[in-house]
Backbone bond lengths (Angstrom), bond angles and torsions (degrees), N, CA, C in turn:
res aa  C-N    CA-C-N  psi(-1)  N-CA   C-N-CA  omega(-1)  CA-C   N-CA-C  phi
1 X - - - 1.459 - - 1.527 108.52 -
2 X 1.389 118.35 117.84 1.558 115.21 177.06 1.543 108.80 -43.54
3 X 1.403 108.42 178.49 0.933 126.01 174.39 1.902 112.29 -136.41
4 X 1.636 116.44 162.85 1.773 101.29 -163.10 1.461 111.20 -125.60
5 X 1.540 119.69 127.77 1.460 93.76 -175.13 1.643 94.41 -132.46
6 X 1.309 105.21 170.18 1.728 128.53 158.31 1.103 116.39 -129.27
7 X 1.319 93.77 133.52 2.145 118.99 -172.45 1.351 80.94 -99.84
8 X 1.252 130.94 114.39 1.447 122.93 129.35 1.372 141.58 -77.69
9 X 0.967 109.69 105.47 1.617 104.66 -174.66 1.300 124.52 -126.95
10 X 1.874 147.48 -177.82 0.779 125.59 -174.88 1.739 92.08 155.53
11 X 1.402 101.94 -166.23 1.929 111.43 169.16 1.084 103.98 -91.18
12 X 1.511 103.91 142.05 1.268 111.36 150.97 1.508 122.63 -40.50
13 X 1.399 101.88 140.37 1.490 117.29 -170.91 2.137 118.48 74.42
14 X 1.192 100.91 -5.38 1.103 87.54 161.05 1.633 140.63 -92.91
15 X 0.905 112.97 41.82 1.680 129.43 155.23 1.752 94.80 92.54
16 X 1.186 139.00 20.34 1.443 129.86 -178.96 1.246 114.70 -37.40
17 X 1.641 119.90 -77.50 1.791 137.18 146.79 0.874 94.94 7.58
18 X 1.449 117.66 -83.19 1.939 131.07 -124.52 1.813 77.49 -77.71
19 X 1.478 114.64 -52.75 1.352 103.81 -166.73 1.700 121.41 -49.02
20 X 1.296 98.96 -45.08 1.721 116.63 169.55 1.588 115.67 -35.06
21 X 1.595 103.10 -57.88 1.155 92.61 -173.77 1.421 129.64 -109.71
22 X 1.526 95.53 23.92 1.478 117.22 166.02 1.621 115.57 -83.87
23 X 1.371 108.21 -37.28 1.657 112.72 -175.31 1.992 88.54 -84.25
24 X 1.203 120.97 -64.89 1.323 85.38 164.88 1.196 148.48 -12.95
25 X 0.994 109.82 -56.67 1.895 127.16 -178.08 1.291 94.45 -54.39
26 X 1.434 117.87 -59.75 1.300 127.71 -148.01 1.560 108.92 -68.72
27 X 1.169 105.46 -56.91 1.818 126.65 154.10 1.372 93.52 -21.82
28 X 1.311 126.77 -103.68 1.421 128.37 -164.34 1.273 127.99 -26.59
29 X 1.731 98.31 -42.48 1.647 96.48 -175.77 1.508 114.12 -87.08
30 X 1.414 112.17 12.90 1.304 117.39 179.00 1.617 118.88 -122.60
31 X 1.461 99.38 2.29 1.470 126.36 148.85 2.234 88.06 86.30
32 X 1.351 92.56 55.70 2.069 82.44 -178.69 1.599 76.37 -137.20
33 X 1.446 86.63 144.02 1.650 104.32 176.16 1.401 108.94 -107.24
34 X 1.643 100.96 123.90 1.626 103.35 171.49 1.568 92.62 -135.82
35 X 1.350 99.18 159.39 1.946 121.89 169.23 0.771 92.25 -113.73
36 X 1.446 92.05 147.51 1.880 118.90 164.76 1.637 108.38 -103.11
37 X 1.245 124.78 138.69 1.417 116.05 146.62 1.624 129.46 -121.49
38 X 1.142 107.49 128.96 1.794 116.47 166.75 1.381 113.03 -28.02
39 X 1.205 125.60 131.17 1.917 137.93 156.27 1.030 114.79 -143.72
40 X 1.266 117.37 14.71 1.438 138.27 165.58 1.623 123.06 -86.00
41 X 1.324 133.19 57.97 1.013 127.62 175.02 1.485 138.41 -39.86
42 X 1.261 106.59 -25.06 1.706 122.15 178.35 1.730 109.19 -76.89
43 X 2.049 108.80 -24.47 0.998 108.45 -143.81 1.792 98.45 -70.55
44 X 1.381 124.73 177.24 1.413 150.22 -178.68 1.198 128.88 -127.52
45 X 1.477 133.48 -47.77 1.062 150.57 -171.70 1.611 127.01 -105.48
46 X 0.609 151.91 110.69 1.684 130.71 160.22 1.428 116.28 -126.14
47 X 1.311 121.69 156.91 1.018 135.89 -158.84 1.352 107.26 -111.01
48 X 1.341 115.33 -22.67 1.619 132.44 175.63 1.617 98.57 -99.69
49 X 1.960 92.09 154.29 1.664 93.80 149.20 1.068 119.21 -72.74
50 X 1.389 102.47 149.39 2.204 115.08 -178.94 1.480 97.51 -103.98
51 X 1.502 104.41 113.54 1.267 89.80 162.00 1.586 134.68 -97.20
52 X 1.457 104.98 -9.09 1.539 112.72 140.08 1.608 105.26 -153.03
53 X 1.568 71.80 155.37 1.736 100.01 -164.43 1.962 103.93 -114.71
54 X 1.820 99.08 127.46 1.036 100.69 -174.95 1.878 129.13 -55.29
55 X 1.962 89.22 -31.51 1.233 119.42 178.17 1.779 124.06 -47.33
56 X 1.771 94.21 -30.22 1.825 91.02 172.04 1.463 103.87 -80.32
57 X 1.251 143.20 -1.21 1.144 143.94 -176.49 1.952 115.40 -96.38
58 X 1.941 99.32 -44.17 1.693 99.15 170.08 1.334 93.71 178.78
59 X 1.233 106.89 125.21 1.455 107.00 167.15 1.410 139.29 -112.35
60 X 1.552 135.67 167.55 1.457 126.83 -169.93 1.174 119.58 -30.00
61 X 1.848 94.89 -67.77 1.464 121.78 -150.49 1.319 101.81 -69.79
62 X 1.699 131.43 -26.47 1.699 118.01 -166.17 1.706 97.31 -95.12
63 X 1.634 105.33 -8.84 1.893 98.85 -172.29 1.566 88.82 -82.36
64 X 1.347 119.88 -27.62 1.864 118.84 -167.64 1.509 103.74 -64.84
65 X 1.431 113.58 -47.73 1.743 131.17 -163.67 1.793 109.77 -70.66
66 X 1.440 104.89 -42.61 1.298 133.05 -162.32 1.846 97.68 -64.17
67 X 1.616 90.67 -70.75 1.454 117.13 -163.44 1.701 106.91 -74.08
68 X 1.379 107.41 -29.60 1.638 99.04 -147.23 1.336 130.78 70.13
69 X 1.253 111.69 24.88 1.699 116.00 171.21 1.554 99.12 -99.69
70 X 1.922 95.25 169.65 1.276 110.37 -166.96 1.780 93.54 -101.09
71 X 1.518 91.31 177.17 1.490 94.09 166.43 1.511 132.03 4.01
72 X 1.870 91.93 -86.95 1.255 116.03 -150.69 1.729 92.44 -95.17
73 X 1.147 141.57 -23.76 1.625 149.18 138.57 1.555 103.19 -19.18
74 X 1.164 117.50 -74.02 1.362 141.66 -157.07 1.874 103.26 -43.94
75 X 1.837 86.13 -61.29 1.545 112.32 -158.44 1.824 91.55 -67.64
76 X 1.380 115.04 -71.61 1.237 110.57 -173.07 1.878 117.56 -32.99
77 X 1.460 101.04 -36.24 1.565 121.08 177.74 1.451 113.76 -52.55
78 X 1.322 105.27 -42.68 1.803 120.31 -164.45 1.890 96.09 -84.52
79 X 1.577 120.35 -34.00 1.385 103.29 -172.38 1.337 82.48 -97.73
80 X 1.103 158.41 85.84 1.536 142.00 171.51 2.184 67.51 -154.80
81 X 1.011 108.00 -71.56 1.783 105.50 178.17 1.081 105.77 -67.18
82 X 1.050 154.70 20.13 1.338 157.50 142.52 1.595 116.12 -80.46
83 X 1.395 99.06 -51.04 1.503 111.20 167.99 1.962 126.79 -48.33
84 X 1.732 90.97 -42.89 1.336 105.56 -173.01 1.436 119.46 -80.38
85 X 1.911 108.91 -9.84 1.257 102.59 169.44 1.588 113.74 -143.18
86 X 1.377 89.90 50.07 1.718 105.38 156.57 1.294 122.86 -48.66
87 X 1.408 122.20 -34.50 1.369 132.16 -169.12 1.645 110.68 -90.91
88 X 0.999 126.80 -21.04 1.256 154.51 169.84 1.270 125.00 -85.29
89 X 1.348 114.92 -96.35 2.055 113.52 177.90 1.408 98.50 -62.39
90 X 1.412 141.32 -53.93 1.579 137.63 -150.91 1.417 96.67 -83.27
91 X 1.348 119.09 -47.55 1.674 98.12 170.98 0.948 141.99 -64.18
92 X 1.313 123.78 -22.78 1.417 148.89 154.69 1.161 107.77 -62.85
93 X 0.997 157.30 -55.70 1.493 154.51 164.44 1.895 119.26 -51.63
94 X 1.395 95.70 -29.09 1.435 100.95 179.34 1.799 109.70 -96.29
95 X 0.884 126.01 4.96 1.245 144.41 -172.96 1.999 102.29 -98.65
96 X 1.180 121.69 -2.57 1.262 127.58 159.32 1.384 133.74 -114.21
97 X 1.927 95.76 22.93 1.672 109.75 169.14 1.230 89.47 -112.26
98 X 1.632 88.17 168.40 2.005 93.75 170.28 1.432 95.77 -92.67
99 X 1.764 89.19 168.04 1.694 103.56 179.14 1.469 114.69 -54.15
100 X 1.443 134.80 -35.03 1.543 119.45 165.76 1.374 135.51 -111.44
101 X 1.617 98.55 48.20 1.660 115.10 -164.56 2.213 87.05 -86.54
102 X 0.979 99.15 177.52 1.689 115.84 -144.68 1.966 85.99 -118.22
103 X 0.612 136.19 153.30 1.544 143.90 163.29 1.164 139.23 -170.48
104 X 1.176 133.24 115.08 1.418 164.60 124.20 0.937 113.66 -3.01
105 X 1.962 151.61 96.34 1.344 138.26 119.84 0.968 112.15 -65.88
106 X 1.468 112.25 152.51 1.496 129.39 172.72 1.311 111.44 -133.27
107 X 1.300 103.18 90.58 1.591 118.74 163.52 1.539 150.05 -61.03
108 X 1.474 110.90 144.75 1.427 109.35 -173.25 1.682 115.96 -44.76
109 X 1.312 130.99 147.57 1.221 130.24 156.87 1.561 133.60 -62.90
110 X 1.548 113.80 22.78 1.623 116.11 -150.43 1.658 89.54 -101.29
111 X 1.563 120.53 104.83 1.482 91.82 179.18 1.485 138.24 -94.99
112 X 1.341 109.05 44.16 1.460 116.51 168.81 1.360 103.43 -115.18
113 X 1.212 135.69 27.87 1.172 160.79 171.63 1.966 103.79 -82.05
114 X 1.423 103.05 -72.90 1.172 103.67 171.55 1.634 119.53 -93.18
115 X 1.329 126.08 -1.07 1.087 120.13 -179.27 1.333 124.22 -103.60
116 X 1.443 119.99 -31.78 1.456 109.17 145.69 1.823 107.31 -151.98
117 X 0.972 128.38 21.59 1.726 129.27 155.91 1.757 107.62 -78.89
118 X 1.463 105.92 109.81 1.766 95.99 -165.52 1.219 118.73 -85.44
119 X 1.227 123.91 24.82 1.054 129.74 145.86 1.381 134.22 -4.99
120 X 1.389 110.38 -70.61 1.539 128.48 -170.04 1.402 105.72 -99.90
121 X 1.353 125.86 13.51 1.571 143.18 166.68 1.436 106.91 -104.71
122 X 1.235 103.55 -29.41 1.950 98.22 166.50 1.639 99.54 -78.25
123 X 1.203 99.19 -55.41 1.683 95.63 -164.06 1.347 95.84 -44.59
124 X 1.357 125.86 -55.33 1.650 127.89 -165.24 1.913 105.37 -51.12
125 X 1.147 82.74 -62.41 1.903 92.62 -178.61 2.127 105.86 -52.82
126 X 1.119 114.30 -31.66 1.087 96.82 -164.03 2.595 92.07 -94.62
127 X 0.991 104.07 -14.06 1.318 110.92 160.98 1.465 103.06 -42.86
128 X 1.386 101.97 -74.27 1.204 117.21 -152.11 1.622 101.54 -63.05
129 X 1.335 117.90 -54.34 1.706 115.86 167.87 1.729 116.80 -16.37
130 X 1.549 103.82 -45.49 1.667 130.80 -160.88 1.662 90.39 -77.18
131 X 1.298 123.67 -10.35 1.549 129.31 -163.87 1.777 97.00 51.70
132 X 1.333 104.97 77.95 1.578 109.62 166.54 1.468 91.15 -106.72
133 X 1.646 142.34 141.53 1.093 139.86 140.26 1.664 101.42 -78.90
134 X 1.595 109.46 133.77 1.738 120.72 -166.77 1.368 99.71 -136.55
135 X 1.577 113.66 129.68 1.201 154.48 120.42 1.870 124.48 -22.89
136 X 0.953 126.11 78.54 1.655 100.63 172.28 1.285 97.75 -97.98
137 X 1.714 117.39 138.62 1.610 141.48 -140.33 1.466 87.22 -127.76
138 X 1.452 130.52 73.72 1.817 115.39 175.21 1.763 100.57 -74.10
139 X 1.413 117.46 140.70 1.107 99.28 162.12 1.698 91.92 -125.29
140 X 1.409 114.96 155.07 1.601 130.92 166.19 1.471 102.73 -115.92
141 X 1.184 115.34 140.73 1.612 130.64 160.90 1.693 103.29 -35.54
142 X 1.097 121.72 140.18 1.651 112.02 146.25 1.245 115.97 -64.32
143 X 1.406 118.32 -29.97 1.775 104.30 -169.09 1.191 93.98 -55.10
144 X 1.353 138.04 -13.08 1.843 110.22 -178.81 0.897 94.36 -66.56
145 X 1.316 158.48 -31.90 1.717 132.86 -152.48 0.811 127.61 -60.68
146 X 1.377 111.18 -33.05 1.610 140.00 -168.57 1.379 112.16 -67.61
147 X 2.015 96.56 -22.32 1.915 86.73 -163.11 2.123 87.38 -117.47
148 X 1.064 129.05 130.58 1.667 106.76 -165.26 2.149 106.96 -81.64
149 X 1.583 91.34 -24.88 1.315 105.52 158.18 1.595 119.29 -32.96
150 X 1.408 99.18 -75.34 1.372 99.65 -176.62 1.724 129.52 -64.14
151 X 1.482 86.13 -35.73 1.360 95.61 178.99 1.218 132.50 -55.08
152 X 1.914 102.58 -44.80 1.621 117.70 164.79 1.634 122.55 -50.45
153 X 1.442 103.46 -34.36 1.717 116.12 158.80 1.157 110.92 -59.37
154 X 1.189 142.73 -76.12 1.010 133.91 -162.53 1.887 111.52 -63.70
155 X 0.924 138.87 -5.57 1.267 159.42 -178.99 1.217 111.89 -86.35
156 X 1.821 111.29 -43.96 1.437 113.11 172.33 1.662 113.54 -90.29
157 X 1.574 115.14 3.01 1.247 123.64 168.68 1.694 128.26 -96.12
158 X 1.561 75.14 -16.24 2.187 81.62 165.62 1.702 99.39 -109.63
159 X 1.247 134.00 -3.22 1.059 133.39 144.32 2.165 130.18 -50.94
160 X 1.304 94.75 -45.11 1.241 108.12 170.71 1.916 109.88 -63.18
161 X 0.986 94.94 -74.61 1.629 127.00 165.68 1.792 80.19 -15.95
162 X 1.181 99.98 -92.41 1.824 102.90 -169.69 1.716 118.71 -16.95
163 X 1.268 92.68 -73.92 1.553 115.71 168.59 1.607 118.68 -37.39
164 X 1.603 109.78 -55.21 1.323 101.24 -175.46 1.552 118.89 -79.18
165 X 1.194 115.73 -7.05 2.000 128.05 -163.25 1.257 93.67 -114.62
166 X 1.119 120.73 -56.02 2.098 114.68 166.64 1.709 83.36 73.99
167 X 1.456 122.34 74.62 1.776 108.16 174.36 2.114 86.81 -167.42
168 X 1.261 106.70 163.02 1.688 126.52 178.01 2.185 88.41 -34.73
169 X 1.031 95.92 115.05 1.485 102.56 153.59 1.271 137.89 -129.63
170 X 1.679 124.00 126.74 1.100 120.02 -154.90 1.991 93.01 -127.96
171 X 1.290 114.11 148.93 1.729 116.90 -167.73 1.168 93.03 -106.84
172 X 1.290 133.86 158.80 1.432 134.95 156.06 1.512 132.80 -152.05
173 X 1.239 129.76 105.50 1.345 138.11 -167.91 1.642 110.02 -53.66
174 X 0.697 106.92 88.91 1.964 100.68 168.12 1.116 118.47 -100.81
175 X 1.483 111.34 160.32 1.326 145.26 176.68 1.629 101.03 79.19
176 X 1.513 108.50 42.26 1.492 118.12 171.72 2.093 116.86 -57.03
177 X 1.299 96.08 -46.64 1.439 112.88 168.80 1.718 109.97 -34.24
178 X 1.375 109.31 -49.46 1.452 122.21 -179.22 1.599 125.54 -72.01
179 X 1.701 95.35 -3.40 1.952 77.19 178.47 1.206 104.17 -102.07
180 X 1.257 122.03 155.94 1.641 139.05 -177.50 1.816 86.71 -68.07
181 X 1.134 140.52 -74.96 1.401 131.84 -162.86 1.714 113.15 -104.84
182 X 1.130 98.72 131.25 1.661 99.07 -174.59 1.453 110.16 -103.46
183 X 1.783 118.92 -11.52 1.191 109.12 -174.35 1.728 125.80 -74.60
184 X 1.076 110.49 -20.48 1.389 107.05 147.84 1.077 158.35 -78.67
185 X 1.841 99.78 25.81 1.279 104.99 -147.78 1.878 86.45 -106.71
186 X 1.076 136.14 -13.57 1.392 156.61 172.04 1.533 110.36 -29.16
187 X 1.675 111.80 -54.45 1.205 116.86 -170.36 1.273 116.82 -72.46
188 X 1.317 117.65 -25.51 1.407 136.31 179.71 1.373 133.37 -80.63
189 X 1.545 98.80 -0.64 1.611 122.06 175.78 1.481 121.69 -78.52
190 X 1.563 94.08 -61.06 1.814 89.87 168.68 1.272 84.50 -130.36
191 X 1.239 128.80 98.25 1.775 140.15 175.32 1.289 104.84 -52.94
192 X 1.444 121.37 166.16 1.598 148.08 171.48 1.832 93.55 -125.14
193 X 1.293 113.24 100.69 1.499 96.75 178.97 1.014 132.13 -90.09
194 X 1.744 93.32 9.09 1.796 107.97 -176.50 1.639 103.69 -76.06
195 X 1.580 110.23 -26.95 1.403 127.16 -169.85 1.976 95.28 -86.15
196 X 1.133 118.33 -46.83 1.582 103.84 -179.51 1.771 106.19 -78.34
197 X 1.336 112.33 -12.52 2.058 119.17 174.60 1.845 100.32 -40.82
198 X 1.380 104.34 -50.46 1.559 107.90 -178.41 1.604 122.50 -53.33
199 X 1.325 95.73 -65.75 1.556 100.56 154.88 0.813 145.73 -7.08
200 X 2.086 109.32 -70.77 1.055 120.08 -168.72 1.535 110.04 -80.49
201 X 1.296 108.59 -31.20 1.560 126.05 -177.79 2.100 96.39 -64.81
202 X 1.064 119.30 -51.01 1.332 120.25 176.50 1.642 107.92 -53.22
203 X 1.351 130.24 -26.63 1.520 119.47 -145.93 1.858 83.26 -123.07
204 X 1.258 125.75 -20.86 1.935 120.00 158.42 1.451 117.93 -109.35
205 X 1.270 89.93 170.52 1.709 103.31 -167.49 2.059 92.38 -79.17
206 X 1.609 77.23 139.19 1.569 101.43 163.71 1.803 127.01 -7.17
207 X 1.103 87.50 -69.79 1.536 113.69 172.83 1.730 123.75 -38.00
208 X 1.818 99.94 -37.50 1.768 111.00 160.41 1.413 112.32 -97.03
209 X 1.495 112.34 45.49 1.483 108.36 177.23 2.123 100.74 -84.09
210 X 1.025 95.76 -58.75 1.471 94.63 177.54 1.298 125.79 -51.31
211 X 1.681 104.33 -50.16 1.938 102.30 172.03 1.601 98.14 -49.27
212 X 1.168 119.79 -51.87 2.339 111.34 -157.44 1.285 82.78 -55.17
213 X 1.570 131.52 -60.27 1.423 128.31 -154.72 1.483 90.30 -40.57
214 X 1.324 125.47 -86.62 1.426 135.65 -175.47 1.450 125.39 -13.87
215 X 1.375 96.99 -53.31 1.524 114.64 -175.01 1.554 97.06 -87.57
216 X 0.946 150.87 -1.74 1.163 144.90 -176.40 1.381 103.90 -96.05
217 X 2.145 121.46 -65.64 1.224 107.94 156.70 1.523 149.45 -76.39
218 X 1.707 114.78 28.55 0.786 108.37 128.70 1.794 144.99 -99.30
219 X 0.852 98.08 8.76 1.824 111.67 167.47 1.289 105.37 -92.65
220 X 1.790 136.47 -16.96 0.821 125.50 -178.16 1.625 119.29 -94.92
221 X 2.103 107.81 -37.28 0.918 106.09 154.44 1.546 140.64 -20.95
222 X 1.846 97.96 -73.07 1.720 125.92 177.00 2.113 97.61 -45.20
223 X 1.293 96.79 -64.37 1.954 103.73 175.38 1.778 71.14 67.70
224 X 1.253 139.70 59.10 1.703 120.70 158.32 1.378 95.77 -115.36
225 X 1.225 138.12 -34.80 1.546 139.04 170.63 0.985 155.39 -43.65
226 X 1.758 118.72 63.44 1.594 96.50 -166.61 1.745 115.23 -146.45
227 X 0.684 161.90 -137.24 1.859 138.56 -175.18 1.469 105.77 -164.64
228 X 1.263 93.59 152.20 1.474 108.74 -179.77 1.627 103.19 -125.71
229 X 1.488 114.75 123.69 1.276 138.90 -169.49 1.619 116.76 -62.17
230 X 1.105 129.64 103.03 1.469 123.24 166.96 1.290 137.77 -99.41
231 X 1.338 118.58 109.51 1.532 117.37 177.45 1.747 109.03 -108.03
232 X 1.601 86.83 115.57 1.336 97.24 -160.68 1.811 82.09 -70.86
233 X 1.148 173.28 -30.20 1.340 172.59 176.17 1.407 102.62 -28.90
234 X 1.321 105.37 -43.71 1.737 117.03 -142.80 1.951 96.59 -116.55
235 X 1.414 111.64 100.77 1.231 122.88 -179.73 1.645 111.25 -49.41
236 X 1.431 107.34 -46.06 1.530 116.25 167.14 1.640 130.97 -37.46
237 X 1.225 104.52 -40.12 1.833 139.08 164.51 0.764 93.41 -66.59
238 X 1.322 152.08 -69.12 1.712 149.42 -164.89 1.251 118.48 -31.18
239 X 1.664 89.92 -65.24 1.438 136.90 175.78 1.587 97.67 -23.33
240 X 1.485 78.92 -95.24 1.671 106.65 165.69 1.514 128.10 24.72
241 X 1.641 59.87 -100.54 2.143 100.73 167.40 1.088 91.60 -24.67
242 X 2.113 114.12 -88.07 0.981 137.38 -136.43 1.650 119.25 -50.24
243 X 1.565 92.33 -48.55 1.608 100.66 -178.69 1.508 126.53 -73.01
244 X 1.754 115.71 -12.65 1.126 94.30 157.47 1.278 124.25 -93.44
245 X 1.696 135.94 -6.77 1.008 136.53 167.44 1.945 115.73 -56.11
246 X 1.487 98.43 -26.07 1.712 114.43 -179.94 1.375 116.01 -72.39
247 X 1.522 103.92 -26.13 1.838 120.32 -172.08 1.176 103.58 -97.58
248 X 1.405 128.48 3.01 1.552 141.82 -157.58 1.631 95.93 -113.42
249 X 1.384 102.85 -46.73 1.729 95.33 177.82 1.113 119.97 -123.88
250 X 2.283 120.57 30.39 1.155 123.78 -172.41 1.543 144.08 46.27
251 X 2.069 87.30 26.72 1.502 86.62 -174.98 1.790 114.99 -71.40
252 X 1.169 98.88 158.25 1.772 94.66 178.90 1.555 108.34 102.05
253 X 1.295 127.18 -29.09 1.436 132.84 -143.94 1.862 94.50 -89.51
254 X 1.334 99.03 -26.54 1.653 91.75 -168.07 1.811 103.27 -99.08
255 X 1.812 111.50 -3.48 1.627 99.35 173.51 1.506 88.09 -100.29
256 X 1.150 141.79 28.77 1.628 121.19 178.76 1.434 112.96 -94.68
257 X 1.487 108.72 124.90 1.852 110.92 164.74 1.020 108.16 -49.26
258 X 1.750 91.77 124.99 1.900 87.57 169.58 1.483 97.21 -123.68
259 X 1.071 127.44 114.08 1.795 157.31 -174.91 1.571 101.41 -88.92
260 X 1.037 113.15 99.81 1.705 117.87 172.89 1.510 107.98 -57.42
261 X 1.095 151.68 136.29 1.708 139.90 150.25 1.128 112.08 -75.19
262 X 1.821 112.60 130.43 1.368 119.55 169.92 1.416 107.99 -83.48
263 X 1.097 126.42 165.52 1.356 145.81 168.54 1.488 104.95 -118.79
264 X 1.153 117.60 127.35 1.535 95.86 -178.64 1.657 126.03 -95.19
265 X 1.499 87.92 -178.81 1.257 98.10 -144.35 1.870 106.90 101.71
266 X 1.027 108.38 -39.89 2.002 95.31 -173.75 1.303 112.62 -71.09
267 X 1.496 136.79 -5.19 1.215 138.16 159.52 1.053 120.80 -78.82
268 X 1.290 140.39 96.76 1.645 166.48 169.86 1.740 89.68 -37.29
269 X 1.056 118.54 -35.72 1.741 115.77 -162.51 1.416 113.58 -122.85
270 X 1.561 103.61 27.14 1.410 115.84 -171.20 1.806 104.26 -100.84
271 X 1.259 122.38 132.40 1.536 124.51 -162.16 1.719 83.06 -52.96
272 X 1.759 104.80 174.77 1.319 103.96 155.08 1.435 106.21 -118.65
């Protein structure tokens, strides 16, 4: 029987956590059991229970002290040993869910992590070995919307993401709750980028008229890019989210009664 997971990933600072332990919440009060696990080595805080934590395995602060690497040295360092003993600490640790328990990673914010350090393409590939059906969960800030600059970046960064993980991908705008105006937030859902091309060409100098062209038809070419809005406030949004990420990797489909309809007469042992 498979088993179901979500990669969350994305930039730093775009609400991954908050997201974690928002669908949690939501889970609970709707009586569905999911785990979360840590891949966040830097991380400190959580707001959810961990039911495993990358940190008993290696963490930031002793690879920073140890090694003399910085930050982003450190982190790449900790999933690179993370990588090398997938078969070892992560199987062993995953070997105390049942075969169709639901799961949650919550990943570092470093994005050459998923965009071209393959790292998180082994982890994915060796998931999938485990027969995990996987979810990758990008979330971007909404404040990009506001800027079309950024936004088109970040667009060509869950674009990459796609390409390098090759698995169910679903985009998602967070921290929707937080913008003062939501009515513009429409265009930015399943974009026309021929319609934001103007934009972007209006908001840089002359000179990047040809690169936007470029970068524009290729996001338009692919047409795979486009987001679904989350207000973690609004349980309905949760919902949302949740169920197409569920229709993305067919969770549910293999516990459902399936009840044939008789017509009668097709019961051999049916009175007459």
């Amino acid at each position: 029987m498979p088993r179901y997971a979500q990669l969350v990933i994305g930039p730093a600072g775009s609400g991954k956590s908050t997201y974690c332990t928002n669908v949690h919440q939501h889970c609970q009060s709707v009586g569905r059991e999911v785990s979360i696990i840590n891949l966040d080595p830097a991380a400190e805080h959580f707001d959810y229970p961990v039911a495993v934590d990358i940190r008993e395995l290696i963490s930031l602060e002793d690879v920073m002290e140890e090694l003399q690497l910085g930050p982003n040295g450190g982190l790449v360092h900790c999933m690179e040993y993370l990588e090398e003993n997938l078969e070892v600490w992560l199987a062993d640790e995953l070997q105390n869910f049942a075969e169709d328990d639901y799961i949650i990673f919550d990943c570092p914010g470093q994005i050459e992590l998923y965009s071209h350090v393959p790292v998180l393409r082994t982890f994915v590939d060796q998931l999938k070995q485990w027969d995990f059906r996987i979810c990758v969960v990008y979330l971007m800030d909404s404040q990009f919307a506001a800027d079309v600059p950024k936004y088109i970046s970040g667009c060509l960064a869950s674009l990459s993401a796609m390409v390098q993980l090759e698995v169910a991908h679903v985009n998602v705008l967070s921290k929707v709750d937080l913008l003062p105006d939501r009515r513009e937030l429409d265009r930015f859902l399943d974009p026309d980028v021929r319609l934001l091309l103007a934009d972007l060409n209006r908001d840089m100098p002359p000179q990047f008229s040809k690169l936007n062209t470029a970068i524009a038809g290729l996001l338009d070419d692919w047409s795979m890019v486009n987001f679904l809005p989350l207000d973690i406030a609004d349980e309905e949004s949760i919902q949302y989210v949740l169920s197409h990420i569920d229709n993305s990797i067919q969770y549910g489909e293999d516990a459902d009664v399936r009840i044939r309809d008789h017509e009668p007469g097709d019961d051999d042992d049916a009175p007459d």
